[in-house]
VMD Tcl script that draws the C-alpha trace (Angstrom):
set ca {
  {-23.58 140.35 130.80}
  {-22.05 139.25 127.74}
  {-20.54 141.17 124.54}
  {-23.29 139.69 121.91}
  {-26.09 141.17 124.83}
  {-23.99 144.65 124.62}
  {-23.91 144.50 120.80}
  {-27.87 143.49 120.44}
  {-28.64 146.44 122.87}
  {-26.61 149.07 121.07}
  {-27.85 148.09 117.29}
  {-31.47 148.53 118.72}
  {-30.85 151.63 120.12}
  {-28.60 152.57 116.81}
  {-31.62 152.14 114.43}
  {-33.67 154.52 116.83}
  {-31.92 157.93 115.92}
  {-34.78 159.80 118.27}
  {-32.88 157.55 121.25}
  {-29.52 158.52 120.83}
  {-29.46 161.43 122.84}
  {-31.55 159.72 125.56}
  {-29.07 156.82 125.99}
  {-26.25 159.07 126.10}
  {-27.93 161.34 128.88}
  {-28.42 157.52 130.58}
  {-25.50 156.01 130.05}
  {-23.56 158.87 132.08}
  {-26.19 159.29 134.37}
  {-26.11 155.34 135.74}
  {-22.47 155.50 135.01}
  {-19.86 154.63 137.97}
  {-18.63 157.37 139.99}
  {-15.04 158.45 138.27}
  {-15.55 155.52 135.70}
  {-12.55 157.84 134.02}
  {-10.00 157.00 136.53}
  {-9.93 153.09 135.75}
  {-9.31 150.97 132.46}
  {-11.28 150.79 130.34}
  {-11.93 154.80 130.51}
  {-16.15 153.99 129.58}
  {-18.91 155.79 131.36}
  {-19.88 151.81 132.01}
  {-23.04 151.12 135.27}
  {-21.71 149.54 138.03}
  {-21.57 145.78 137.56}
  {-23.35 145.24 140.83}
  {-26.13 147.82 140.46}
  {-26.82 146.43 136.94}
  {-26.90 143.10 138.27}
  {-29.37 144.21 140.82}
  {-31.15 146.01 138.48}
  {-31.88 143.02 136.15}
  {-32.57 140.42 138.72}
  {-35.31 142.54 140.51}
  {-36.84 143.17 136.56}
  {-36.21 139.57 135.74}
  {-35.79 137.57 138.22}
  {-33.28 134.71 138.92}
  {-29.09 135.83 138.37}
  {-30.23 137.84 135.41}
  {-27.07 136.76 133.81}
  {-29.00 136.39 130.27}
  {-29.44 140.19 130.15}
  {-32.29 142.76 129.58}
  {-34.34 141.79 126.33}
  {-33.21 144.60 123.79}
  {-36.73 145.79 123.41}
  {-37.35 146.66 127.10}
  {-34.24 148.85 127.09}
  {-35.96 150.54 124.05}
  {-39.28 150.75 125.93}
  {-37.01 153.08 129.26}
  {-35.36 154.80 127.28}
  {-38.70 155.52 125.86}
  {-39.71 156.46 129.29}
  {-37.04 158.77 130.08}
  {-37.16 160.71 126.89}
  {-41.16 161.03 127.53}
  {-40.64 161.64 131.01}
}
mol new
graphics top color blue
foreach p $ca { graphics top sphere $p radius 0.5 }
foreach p [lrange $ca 0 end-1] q [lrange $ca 1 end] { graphics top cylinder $p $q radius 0.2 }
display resetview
């Protein structure tokens, strides 16, 4: 994962105002166990379960990242859900 993947996941989220609350809830839900204990103090996922996560969705390393717009559609999902 890479900062301009980060910052092109968090601007389409931003313009989605009915999504905020949903990321939040996710964000801290697939956060690290006591992420507060270590620098930097964000409620960040586990680099290995992300990893996972995007190879089994994507295939190959999934270094590239999630598209933007599929992180849009779950977070879709989980608000619906």
């Amino acid at each position: 994962m890479n900062a301009s993947w980060a910052l092109r996941c968090v601007a389409a989220v931003a313009l989605r105002p009915s999504l905020w609350f949903t990321a939040i809830v996710q964000l801290f839900r697939l956060a690290r166990p006591g992420w507060w204990r270590s620098w930097p103090f964000l409620p960040r996922p586990d680099r290995e379960y992300l990893r996972f996560r995007l190879e089994t969705q994507y295939g190959g390393s999934g270094d590239q990242g999630a598209d933007p717009a599929d992180l849009i559609t779950y977070l879709e999902w989980c608000r619906d859900f």
